[in-house]
N, C-alpha and C positions, 0 to 999 in steps of 0.2 A: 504494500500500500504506500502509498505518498501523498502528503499532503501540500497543495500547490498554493505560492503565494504572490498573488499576481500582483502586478506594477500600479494596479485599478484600486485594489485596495483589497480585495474580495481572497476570500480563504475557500477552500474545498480540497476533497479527500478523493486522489481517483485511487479505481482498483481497492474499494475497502473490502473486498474479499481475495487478496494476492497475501499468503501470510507469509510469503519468501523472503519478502523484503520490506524496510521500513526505512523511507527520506522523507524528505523535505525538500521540494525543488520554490528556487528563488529567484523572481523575474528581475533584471537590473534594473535599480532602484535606487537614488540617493540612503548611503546609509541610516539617516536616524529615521527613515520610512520603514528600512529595512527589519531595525533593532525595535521598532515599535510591533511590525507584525511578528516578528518573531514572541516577544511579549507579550501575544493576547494569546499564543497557544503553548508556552511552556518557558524554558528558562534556557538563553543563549548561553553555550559552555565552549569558551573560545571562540576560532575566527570558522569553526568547518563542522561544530556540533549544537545540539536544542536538547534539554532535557521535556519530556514530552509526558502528561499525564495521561495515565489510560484512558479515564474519562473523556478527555477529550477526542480522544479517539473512536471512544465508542460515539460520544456525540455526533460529532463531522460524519461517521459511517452510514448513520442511518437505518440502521438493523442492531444497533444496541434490545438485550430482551430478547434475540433469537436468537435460539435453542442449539443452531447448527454455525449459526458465525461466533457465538459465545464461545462454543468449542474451540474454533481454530481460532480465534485473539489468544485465548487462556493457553493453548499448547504455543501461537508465538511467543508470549509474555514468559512462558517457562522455559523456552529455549533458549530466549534473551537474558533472563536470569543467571542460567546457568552458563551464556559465554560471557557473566560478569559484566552487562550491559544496564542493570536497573540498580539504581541507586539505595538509599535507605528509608525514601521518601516514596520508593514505588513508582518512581518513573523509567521510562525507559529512553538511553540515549540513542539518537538519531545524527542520519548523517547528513549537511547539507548540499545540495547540489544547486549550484548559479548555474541557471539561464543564461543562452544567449542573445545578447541585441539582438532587437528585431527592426524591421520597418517600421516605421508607425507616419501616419498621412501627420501634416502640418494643422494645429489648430483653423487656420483660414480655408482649406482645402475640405475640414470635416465641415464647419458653417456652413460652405458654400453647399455642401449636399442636403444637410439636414436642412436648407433652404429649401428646398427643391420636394419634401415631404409634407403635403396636406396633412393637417392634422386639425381637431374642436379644439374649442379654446373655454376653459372652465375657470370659475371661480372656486379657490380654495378659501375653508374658511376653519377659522376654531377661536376658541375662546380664553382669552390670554388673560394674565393677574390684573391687566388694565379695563379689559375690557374685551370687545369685537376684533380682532385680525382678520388679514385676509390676503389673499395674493394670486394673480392669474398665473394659470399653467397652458400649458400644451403638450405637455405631456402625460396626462391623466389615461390608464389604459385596464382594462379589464383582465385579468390573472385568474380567479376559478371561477366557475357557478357552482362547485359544492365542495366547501362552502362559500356564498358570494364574494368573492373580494375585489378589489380595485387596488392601482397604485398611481404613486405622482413621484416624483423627482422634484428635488429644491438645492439651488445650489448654495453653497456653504455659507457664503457672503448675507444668505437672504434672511430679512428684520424675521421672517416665521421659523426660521432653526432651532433658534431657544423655544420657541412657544410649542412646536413640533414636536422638542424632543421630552418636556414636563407634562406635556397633558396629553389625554386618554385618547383624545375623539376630534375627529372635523368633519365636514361636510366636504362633500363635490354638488357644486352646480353648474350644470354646461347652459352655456349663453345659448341664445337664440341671436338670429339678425336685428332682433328690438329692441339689443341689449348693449350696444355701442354707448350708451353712456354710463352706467356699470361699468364697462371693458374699461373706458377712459378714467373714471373715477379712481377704479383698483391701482392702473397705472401711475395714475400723476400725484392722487392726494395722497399725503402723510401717515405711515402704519397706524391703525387705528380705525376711532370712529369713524373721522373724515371719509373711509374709503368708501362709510357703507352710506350716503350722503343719496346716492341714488338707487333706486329698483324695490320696491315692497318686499324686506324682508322678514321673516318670521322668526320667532325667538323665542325658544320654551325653556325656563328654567335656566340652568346651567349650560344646556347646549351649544352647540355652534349656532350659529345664523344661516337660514336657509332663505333661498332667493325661491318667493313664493310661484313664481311664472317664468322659473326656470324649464330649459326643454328633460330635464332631468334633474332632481336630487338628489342624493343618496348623504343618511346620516350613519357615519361609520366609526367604529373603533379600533385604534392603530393597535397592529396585533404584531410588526415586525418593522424594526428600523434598520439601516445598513448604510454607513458610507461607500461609497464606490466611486472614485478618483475626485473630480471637484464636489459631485452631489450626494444627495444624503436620501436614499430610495425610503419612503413611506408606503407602508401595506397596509387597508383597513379591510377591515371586516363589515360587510355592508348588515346594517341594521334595519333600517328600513328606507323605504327608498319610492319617489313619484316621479311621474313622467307624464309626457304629453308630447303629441306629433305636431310639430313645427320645423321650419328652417333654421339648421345652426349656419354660426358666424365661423369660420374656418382662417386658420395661421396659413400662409403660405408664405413663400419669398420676401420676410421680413415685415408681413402685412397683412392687413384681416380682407377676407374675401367672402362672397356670398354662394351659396351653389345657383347655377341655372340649371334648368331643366332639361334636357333635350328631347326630341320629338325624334317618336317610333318611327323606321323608316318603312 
């Protein structure tokens, strides 16, 4: 098995049933990126080893609790043991292996495509120690229907990170084409109240703020967080959720767009 640790930010375990072997493969990466991820999965020992807890392991695998991968971990962990590979602590040492550079497209060269991708354009919202927050995405996308969830992307920089990462719950509202002064409002005015200045929103309790004439709602609860190179991936759990058939307002090449229709031919 090995556990990879990419230059994005992202951690995963391939081959968690190979019990031949046990790294750690490492994408180049400015060092203190490097020694941080190494630090959320065990303890760096020198310039070429990790000490590694089982648990983690079993976590990352994903079959932790089966009866047939329990076996073959326990018989690697005994093997390891016994070539004097696991500590006093119960870990076990690993070997690192660096990545080679790769290509990677130029920041302006990735814009220019992700230009080039239609996509809805939705109201994020949640409810901060001040009050109302809120922030437009376009990157809001659908992950399961069992159980419901959705996710957004927010980059690191952005005033809803802190608010994101303390509290429970936000809403998604995707705009309609009626919704261009919402869109503008989120954009220009000052994190806050100000942003919610236009569009009849609804407000129950503690909740987030829901845009009542939204083409969709959904009130959800963040059920997974994740850095991943500049942004910070939010997963919610859709709780309940309205909708209605109208035209959305669409991102494209830097700017919001309408759908036309075209005629059958």
């Amino acid at each position: 098995m090995r556990i990879h640790l990419t230059d994005a930010g992202t951690i995963s375990l391939v081959e968690p049933s190979n019990f031949r072997a046990l790294d750690v493969l490492v994408d180049p990466q400015p060092e203190e990126q490097r020694l941080k991820a190494l630090r959320r999965i065990g303890a760096p020992e020198g310039e070429g080893h990790v000490r590694l807890s089982p648990d983690v392991l079993r976590f990352l695998s994903g079959h932790a609790g089966e009866a047939e991968w329990e076996a073959g971990f326990a018989a690697m962990l005994a093997y390891a043991a016994k070539a004097g590979w696991v500590d006093e602590a119960g870990r076990v040492r690993a070997h690192l292996t660096f990545g080679e550079a790769r290509g990677i497209v130029s920041s302006e060269d990735f814009r220019a495509a992700m230009r080039a991708l239609p996509a809805g354009i939705s109201a994020i919202t949640a409810k901060g120690p001040k009050g109302d927050c809120g922030m437009i995405v376009s990157s809001l996308t659908s992950i399961s229907a069992e159980p419901p969830m959705v996710g957004f992307f927010v980059h690191q920089s952005s005033s809803m990170v802190p608010v994101l990462r303390e509290q429970d719950a936000f809403a998604a509202n995707i705009l309609g084409q009626e919704h261009r002064a919402v869109l503008r409002g989120f954009m220009l005015a000052e994190q806050g109240e100000a942003r919610f200045a236009e569009g009849d929103w609804l407000r129950e309790g503690e909740g987030p703020a829901q845009l009542a004439d939204a083409l969709a709602r959904m009130e959800c609860d963040i059920v997974h967080r994740e850095q991943i190179g500049t942004h910070l991936l939010i997963v919610g759990r859709i709780r309940q959720s309205v909708s209605r058939e109208a035209s959305p307002i669409i991102n494209f090449n830097a700017g919001t767009r309408v759908l036309a229709e075209v005629a059958a031919e």
